[in-house]
SEDO-878050 format. One record per residue (C-alpha): residue number from 1; residue in three letters; x, y, z. Coordinates in steps of 0.02 Angstrom, whole numbers, plus 50000, padded with zeros to 5 digits. Example, Ala and Ser with C-alpha at 12.3 -4.5 7.8 and 13.67 -1.06 7.14 Angstrom:
+------+------+-------+-------+-------+
! resi ! resn !    px !    py !    pz !
+------+------+-------+-------+-------+
!    1 !  ALA ! 50615 ! 49775 ! 50390 !
!    2 !  SER ! 50684 ! 49947 ! 50357 !
+------+------+-------+-------+-------+
REM end
This chain:
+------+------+-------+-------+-------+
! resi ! resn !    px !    py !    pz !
+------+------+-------+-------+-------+
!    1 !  UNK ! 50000 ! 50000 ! 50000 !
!    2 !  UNK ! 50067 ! 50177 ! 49966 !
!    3 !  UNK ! 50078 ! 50280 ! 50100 !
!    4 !  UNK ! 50150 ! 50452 ! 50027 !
!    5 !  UNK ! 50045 ! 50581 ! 50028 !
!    6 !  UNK ! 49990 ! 50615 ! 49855 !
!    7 !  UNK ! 49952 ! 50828 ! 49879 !
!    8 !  UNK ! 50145 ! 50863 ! 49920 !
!    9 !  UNK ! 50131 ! 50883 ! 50110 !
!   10 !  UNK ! 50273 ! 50776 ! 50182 !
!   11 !  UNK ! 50352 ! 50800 ! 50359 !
!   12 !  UNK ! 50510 ! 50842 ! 50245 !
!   13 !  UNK ! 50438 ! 50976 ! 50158 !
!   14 !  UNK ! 50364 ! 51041 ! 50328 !
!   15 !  UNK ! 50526 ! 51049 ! 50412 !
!   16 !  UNK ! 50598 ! 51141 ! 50273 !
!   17 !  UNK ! 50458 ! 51267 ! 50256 !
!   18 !  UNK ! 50468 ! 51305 ! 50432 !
!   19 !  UNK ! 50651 ! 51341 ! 50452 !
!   20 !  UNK ! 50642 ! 51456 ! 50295 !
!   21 !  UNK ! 50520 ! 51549 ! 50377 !
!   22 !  UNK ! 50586 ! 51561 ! 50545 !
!   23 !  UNK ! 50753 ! 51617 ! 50446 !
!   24 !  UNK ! 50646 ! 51737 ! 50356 !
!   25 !  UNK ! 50549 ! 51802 ! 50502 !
!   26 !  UNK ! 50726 ! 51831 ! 50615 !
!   27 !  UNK ! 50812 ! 51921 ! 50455 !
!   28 !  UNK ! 50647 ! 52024 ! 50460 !
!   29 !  UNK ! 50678 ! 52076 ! 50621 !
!   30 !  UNK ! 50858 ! 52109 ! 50607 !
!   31 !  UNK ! 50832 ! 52213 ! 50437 !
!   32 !  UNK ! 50679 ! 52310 ! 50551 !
!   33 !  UNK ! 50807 ! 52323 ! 50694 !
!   34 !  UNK ! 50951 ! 52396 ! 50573 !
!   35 !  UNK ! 50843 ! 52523 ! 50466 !
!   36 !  UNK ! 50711 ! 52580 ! 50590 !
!   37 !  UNK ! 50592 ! 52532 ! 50451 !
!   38 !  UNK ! 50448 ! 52394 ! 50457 !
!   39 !  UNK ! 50426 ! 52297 ! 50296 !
!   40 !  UNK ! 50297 ! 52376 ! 50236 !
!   41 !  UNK ! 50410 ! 52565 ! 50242 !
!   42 !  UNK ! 50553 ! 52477 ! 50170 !
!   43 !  UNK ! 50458 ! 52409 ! 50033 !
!   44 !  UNK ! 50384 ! 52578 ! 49994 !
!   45 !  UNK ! 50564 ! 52638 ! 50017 !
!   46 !  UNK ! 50630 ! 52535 ! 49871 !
!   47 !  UNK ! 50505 ! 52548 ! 49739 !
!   48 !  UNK ! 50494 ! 52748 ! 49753 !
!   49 !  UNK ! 50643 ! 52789 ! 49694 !
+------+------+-------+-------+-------+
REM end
């Protein structure tokens, strides 16, 4: 019997997604930290140039 899940959830894929985004959320706070920005001001920061 096959016992992979057949819609791409795997506890592989799970792990992975949540280190990215714990990476992602701690360089978030460091950039936020650095720049006195939030992401939302440094995104409006970068695109009017």
């Amino acid at each position: 019997m096959n016992t992979q899940p057949s819609s791409g959830f795997s506890a592989f894929s799970e792990t992975w997604n949540g280190r990215l985004a714990m990476i992602g959320f701690t360089l978030a706070i460091i950039t936020e930290a650095l720049t006195g920005k939030g992401i939302l001001g440094q995104l409006v920061a970068w695109f009017s140039f």
